[in-house]
DSSP file (Angstrom, degrees, kcal/mol; ACC not computed):
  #  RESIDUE AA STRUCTURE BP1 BP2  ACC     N-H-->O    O-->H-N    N-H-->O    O-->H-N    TCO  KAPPA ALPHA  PHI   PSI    X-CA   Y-CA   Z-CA
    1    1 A X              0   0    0      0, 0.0     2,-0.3     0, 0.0    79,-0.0   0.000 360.0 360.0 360.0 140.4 -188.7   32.8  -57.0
    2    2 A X        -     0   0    0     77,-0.0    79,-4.6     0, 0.0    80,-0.4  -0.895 360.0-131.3-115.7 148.5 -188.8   29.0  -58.0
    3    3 A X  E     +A   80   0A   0     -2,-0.3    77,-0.2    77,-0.2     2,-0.2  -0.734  48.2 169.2 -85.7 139.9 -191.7   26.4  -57.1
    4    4 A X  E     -A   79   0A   0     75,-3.5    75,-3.5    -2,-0.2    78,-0.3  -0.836  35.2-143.0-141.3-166.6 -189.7   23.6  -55.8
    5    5 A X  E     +A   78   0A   0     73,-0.2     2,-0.2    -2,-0.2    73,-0.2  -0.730  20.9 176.0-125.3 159.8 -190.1   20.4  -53.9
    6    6 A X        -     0   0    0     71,-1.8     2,-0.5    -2,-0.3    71,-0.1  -0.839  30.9-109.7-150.7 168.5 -187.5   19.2  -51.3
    7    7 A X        -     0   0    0     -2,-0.2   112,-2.0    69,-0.2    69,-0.2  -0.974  32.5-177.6-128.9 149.6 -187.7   16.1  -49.0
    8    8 A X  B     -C  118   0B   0     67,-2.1     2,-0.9    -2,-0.5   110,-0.3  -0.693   4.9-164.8-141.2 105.2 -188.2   16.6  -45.8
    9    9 A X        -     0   0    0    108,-0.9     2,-1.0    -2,-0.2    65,-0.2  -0.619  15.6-146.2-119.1 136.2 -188.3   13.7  -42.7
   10   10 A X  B     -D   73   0C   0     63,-1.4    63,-1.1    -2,-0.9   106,-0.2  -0.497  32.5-133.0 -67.8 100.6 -189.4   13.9  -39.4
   11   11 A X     >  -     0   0    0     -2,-1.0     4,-1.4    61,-0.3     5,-0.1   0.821  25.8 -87.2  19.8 161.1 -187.2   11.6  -37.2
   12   12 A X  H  > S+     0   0    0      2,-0.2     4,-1.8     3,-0.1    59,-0.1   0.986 123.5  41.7 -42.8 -62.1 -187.6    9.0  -34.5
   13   13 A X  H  > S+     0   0    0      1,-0.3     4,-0.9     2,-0.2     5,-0.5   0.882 113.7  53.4 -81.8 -19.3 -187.8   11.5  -31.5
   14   14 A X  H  >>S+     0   0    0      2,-0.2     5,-1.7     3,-0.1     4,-1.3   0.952 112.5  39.1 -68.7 -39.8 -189.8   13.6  -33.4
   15   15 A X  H ><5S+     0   0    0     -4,-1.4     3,-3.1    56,-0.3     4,-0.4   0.932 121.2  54.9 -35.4 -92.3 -192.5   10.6  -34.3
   16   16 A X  H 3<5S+     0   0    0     -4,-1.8    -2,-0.2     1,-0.3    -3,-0.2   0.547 109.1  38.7 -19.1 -96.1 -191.7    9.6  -30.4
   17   17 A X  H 3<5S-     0   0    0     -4,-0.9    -1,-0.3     1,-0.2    -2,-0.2   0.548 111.8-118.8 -83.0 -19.2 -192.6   13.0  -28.5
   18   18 A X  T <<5 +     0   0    0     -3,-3.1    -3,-0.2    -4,-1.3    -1,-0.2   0.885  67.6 143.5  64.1  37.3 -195.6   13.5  -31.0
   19   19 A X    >>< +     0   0    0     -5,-1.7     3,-4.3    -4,-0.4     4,-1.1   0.671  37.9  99.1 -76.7 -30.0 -194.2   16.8  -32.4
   20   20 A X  H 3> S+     0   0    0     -6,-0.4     4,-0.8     1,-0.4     3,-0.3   0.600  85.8  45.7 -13.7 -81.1 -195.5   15.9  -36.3
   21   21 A X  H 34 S+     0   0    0      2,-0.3    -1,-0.4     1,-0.2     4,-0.1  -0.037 117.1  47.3 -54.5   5.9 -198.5   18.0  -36.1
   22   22 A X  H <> S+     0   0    0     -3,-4.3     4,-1.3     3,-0.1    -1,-0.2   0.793 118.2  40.9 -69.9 -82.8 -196.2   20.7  -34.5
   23   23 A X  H  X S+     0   0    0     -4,-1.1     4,-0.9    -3,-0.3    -2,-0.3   0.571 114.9  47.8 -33.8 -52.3 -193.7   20.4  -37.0
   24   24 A X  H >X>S+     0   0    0     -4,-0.8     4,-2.0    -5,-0.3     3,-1.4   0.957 108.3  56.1 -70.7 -68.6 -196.0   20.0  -40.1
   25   25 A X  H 3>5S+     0   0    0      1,-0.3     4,-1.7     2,-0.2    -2,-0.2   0.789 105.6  54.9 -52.2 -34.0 -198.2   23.1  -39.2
   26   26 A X  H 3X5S+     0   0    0     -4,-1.3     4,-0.8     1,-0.2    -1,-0.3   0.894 109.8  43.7 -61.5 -40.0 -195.2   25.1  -39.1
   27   27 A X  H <<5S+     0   0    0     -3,-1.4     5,-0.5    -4,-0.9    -2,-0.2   0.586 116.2  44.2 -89.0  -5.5 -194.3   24.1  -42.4
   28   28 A X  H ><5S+     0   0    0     -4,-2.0     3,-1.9     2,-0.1    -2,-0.2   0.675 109.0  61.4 -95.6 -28.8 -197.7   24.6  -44.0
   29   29 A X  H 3<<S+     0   0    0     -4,-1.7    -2,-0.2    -5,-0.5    -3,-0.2   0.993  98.8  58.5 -54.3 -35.2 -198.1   28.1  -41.9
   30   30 A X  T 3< S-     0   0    0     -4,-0.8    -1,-0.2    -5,-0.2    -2,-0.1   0.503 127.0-102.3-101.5  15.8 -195.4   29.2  -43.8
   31   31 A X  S <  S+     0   0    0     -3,-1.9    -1,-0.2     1,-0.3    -3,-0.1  -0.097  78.9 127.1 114.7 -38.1 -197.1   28.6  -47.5
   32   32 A X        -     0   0    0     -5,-0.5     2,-0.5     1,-0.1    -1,-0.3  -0.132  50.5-136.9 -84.3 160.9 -195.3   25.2  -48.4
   33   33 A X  B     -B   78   0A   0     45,-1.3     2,-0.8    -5,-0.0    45,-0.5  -0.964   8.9-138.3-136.3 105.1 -197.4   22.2  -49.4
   34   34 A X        +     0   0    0     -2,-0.5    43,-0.2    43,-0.2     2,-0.2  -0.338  24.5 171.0 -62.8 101.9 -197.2   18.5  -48.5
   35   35 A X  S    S+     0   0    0     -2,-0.8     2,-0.2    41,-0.2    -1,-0.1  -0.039  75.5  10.4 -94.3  46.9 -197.9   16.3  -52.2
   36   36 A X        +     0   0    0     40,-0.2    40,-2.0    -2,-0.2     2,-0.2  -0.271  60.4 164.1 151.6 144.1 -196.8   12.6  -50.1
   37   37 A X  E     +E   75   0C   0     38,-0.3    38,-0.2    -2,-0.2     2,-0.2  -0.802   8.2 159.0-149.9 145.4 -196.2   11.7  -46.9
   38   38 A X  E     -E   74   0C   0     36,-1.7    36,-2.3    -2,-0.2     2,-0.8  -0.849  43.0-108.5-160.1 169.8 -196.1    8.0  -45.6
   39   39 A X  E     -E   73   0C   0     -2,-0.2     2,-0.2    34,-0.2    34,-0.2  -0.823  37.9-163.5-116.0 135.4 -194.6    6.6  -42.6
   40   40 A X  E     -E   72   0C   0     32,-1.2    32,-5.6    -2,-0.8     2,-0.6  -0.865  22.3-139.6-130.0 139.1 -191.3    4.4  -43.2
   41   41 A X        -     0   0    0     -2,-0.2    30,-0.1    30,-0.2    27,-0.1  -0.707  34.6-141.2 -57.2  79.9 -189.2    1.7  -41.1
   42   42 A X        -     0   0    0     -2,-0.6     2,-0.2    25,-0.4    22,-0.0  -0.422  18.4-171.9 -56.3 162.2 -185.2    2.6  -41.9
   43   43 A X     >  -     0   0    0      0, 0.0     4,-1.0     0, 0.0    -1,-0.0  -0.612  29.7-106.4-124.0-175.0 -183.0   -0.2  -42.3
   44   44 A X  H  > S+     0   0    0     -2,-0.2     4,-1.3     2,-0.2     5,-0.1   0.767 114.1  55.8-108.9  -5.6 -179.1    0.3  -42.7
   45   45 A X  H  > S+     0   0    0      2,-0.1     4,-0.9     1,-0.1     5,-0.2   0.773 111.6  46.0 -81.6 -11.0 -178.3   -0.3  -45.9
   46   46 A X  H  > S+     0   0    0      3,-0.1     4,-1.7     2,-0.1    -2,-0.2   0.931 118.4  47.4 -75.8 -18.4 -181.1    2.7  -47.0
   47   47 A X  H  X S+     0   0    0     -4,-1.0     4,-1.7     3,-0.2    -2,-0.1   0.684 106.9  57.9 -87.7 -12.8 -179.2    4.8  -44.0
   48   48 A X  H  < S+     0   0    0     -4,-1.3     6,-0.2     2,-0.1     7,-0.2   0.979 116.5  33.1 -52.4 -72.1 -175.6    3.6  -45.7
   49   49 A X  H >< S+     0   0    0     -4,-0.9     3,-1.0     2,-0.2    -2,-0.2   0.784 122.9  48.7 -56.1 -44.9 -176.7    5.3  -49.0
   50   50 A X  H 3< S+     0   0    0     -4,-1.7     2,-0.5     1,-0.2     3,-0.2   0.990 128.0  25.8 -28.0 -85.3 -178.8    8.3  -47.0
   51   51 A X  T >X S+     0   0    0     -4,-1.7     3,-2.3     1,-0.2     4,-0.7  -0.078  84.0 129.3 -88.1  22.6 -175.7    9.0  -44.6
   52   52 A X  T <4 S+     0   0    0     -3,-1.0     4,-0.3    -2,-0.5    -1,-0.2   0.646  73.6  55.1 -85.4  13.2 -172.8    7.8  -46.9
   53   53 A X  T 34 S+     0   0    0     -3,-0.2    -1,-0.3     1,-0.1    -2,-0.1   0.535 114.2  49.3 -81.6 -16.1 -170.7   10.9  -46.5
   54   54 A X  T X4 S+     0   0    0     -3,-2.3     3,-1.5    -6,-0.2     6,-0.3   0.645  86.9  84.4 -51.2 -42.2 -171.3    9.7  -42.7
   55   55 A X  T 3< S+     0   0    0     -4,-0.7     2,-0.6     1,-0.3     5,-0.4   0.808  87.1  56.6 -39.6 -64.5 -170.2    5.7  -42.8
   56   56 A X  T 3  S+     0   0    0     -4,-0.3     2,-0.4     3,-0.1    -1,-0.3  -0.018  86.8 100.2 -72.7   2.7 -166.7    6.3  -42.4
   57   57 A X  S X  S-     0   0    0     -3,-1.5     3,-4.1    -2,-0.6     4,-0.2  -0.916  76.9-126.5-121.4 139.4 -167.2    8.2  -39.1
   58   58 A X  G >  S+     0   0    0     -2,-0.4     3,-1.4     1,-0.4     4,-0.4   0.811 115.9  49.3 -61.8 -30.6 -166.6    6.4  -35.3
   59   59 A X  G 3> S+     0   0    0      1,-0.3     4,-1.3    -5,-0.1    -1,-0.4   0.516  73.7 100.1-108.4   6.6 -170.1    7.7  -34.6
   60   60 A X  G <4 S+     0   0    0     -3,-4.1     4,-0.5    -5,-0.4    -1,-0.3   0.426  84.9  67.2 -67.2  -5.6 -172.2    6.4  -38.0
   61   61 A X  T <> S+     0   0    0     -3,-1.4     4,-1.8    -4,-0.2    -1,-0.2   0.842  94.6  43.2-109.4   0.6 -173.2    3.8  -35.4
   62   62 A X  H  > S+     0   0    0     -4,-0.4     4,-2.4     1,-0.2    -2,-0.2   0.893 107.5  61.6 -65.5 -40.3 -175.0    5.6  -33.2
   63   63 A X  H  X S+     0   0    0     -4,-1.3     4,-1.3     2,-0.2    -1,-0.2   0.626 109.6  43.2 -66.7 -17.2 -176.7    7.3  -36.2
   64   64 A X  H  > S+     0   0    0     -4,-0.5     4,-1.8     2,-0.1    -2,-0.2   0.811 110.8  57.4 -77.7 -34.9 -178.1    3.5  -37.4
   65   65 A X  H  < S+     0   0    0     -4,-1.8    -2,-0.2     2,-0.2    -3,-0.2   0.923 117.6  31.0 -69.1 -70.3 -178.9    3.0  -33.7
   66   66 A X  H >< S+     0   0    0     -4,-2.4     3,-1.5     1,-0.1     4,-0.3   0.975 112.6  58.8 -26.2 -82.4 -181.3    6.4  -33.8
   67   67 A X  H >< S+     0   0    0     -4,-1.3     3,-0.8     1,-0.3   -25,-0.4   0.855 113.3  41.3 -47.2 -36.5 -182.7    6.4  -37.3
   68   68 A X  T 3< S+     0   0    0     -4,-1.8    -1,-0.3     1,-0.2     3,-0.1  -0.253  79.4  98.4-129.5  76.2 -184.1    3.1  -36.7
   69   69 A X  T <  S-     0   0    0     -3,-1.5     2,-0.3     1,-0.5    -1,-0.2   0.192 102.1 -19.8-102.2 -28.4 -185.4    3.4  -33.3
   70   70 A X  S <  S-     0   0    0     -3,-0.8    -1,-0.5    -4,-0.3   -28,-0.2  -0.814  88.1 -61.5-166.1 179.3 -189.0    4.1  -34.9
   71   71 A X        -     0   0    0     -2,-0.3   -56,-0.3    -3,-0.1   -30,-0.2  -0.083  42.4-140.9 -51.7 148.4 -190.3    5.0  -37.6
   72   72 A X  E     - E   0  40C   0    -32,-5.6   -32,-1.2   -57,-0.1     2,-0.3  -0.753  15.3-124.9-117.4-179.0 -190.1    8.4  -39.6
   73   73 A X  E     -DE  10  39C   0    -63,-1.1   -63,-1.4   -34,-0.2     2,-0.3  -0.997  27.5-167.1-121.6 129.3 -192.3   10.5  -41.4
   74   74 A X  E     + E   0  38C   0    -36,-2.3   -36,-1.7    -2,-0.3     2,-0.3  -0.791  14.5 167.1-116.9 147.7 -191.0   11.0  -44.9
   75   75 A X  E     - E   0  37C   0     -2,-0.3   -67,-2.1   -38,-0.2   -38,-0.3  -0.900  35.0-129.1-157.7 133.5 -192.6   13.9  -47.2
   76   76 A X        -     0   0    0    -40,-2.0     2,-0.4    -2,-0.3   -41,-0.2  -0.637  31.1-150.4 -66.9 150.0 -192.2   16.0  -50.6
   77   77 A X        -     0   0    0    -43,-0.2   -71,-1.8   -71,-0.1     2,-0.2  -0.817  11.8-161.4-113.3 140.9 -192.5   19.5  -49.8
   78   78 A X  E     +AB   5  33A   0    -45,-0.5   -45,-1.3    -2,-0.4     2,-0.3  -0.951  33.3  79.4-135.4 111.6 -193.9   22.1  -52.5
   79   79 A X  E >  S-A    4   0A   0    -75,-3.5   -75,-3.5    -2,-0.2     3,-1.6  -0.958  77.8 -37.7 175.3-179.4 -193.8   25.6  -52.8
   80   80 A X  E 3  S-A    3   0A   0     -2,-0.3   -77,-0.2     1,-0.2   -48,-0.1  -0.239 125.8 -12.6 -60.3 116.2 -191.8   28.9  -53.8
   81   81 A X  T 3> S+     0   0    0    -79,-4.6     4,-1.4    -2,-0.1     3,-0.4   0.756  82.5 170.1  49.5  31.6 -188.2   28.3  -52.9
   82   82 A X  H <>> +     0   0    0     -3,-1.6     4,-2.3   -80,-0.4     5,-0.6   0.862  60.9  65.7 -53.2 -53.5 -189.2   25.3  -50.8
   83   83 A X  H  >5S+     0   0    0     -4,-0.4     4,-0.7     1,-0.2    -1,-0.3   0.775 107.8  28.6   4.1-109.1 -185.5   24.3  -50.3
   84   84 A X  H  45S+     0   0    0     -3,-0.4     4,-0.3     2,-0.2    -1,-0.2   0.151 112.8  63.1 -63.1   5.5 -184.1   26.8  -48.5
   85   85 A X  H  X5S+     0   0    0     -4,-1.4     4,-1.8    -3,-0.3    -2,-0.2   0.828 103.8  44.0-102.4 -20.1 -187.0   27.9  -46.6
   86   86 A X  H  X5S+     0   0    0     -4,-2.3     4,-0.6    -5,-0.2     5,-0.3   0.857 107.3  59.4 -74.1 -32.0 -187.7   24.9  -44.7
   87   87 A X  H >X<S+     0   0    0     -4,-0.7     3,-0.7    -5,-0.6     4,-0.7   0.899 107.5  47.6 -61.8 -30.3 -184.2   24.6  -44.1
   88   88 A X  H >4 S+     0   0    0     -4,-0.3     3,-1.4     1,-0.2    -2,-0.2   0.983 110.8  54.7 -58.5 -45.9 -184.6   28.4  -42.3
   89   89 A X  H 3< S+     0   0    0     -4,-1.8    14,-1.3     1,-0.3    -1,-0.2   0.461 107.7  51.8 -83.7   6.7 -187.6   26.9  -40.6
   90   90 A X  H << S-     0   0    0     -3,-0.7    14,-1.5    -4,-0.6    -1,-0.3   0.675  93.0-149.0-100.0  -8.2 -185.5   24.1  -39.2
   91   91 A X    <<  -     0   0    0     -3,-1.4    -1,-0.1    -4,-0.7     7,-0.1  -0.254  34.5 -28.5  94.7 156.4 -183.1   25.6  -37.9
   92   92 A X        -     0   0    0      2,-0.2     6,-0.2     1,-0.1    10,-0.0  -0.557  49.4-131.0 -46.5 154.0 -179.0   24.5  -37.3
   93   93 A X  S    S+     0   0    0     -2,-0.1     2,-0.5     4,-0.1    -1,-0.1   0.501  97.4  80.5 -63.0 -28.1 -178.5   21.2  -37.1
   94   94 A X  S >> S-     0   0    0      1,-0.2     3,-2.6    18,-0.0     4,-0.7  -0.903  79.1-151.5-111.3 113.3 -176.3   21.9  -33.9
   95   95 A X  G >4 S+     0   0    0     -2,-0.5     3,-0.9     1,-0.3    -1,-0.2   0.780  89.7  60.3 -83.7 -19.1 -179.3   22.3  -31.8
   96   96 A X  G 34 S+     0   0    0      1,-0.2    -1,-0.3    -3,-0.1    -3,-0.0   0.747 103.5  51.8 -71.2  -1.3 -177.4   24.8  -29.4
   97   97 A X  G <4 S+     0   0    0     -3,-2.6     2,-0.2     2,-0.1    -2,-0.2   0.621  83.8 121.2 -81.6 -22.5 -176.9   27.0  -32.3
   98   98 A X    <<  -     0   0    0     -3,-0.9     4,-0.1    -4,-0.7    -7,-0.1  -0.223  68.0-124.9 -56.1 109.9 -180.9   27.0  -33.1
   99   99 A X    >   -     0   0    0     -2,-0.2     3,-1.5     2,-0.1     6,-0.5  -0.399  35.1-106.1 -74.7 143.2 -182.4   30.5  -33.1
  100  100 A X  T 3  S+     0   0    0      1,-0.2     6,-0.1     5,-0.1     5,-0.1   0.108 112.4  53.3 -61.0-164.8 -185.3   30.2  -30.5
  101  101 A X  T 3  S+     0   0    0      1,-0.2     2,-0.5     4,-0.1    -1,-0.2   0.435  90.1 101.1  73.0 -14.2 -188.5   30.2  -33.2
  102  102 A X  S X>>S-     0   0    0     -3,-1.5     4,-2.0     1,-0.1     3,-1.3  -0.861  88.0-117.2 -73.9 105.0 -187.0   27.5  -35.1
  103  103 A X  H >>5S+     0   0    0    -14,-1.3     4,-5.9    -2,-0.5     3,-1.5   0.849 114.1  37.5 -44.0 -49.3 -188.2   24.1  -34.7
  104  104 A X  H 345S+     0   0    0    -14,-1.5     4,-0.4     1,-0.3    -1,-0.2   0.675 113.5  57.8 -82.8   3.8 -184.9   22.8  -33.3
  105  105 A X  H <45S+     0   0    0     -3,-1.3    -1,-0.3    -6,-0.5    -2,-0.2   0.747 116.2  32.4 -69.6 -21.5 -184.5   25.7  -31.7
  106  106 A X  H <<5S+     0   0    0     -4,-2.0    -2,-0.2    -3,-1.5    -3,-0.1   0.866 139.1  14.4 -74.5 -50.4 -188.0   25.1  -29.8
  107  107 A X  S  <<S+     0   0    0     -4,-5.9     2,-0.3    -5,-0.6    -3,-0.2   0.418  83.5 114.6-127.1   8.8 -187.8   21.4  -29.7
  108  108 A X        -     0   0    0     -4,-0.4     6,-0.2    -5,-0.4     3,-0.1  -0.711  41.8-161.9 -79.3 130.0 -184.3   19.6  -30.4
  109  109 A X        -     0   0    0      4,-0.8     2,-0.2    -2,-0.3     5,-0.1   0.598  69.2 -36.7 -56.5 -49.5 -183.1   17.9  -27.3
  110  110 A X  S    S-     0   0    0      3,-1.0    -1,-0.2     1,-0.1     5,-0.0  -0.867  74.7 -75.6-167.5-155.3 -179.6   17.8  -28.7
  111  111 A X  S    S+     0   0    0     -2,-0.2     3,-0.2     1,-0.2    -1,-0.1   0.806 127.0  51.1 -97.4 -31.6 -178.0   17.4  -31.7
  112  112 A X  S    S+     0   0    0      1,-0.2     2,-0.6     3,-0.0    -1,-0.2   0.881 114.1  46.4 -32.8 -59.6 -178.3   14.0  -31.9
  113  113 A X  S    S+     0   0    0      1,-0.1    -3,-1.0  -100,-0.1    -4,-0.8  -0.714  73.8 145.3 -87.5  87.6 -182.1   14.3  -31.3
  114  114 A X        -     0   0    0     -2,-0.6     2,-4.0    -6,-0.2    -1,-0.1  -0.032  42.4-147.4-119.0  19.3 -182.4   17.0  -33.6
  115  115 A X        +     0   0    0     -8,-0.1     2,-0.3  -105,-0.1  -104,-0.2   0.072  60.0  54.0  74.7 -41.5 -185.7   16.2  -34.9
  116  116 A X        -     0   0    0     -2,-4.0     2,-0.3  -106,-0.2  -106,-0.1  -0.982  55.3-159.4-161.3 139.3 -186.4   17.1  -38.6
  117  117 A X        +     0   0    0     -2,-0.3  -108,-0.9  -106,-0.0     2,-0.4  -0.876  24.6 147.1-130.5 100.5 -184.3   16.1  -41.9
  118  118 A X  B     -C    8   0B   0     -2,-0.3     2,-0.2  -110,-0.3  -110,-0.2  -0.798  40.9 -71.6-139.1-152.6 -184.3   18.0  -45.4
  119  119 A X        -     0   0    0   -112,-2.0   -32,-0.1    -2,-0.4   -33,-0.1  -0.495  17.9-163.9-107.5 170.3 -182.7   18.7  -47.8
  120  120 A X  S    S+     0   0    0     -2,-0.2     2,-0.2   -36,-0.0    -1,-0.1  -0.086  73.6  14.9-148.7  32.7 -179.8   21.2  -48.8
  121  121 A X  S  > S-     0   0    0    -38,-0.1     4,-1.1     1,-0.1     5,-0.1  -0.905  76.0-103.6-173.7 177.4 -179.6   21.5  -52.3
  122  122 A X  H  > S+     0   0    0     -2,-0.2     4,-3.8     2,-0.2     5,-0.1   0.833 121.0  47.5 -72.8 -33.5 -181.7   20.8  -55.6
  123  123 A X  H  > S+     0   0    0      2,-0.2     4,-1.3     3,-0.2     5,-0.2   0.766 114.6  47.4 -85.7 -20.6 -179.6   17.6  -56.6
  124  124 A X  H >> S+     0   0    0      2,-0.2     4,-3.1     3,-0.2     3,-1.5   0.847 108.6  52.5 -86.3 -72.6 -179.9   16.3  -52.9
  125  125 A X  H 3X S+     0   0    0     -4,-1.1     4,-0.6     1,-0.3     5,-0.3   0.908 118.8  41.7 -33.1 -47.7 -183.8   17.0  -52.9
  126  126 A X  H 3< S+     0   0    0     -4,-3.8     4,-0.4     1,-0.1    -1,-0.3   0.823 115.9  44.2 -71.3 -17.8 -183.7   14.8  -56.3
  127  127 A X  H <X S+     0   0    0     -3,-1.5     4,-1.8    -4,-1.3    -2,-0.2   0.742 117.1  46.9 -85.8 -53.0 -181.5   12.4  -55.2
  128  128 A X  H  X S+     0   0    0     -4,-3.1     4,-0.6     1,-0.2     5,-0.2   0.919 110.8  52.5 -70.4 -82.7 -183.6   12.1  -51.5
  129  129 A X  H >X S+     0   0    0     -4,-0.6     4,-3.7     1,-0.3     3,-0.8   0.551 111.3  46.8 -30.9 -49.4 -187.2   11.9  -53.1
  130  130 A X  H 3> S+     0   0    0     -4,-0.4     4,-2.0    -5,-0.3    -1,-0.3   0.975 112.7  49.5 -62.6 -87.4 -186.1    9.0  -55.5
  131  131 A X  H 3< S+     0   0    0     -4,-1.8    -1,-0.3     1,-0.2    -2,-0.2   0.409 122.0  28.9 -42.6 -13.2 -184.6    7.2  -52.8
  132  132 A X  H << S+     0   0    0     -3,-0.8    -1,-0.2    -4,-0.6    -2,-0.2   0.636 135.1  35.3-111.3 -49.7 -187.7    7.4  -50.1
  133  133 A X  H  <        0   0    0     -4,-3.7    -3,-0.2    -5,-0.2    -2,-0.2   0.416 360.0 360.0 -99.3  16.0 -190.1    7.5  -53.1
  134  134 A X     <        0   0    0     -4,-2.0    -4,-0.2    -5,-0.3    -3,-0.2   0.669 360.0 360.0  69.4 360.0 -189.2    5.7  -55.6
């Protein structure tokens, strides 16, 4: 097992419904360890560069239209395989696929409102962190 860090951020609706402290406690029950948090305003050129395997799709503007609808909560995650285990503890993405026990199986609305962002490799988790944290 490897200590890593990931990025991980919690969404409009999640910010909106007041899920955080839901959401957070799930990921600290399960051993991993927030080192920075703050809460950030998107724009679209940081969701161009975020989403640019996205741009190019009919429906990247509904995704500018969302992400910056409020504010998110952006955070490093730390711990032993930190990676892929928050990615278990999110769930799929496609929220009718989300095994119940999951957050976006518990609490995704749809797939649109889907809650919870991290990340899905080591080079993306270095790539996201730099870009939200400098």
């Amino acid at each position: 097992m490897t200590v890593e860090r990931t990025y991980v951020m919690l969404k409009p609706d999640c910010v909106q419904r007041g899920l955080c402290g839901d959401v957070i406690a799930r990921i600290e029950h399960k051993g991993y360890r927030i080192v920075d948090a703050k809460m950030i305003q998107l724009d679209e050129p940081i969701l161009r560069e975020h989403y640019a395997h996205l741009t190019d799709k009919p429906f990247f503007p509904e995704i500018v239209e969302y992400m910056t609808s409020g504010p998110v909560l952006a955070m490093i995650i730390e711990g032993e395989d930190a990676i892929q285990g928050v990615r278990i503890i999110m769930g799929k993405t496609k929220f009718e696929d989300a095994e119940a026990g999951t957050i976006r199986g518990d609490y995704a609305s749809s797939t649109r409102y889907n809650l919870i962002h991290g990340s899905d490799s080591p080079e993306a988790a270095e790539a996201e962190i730099k870009r939200f944290f400098g």
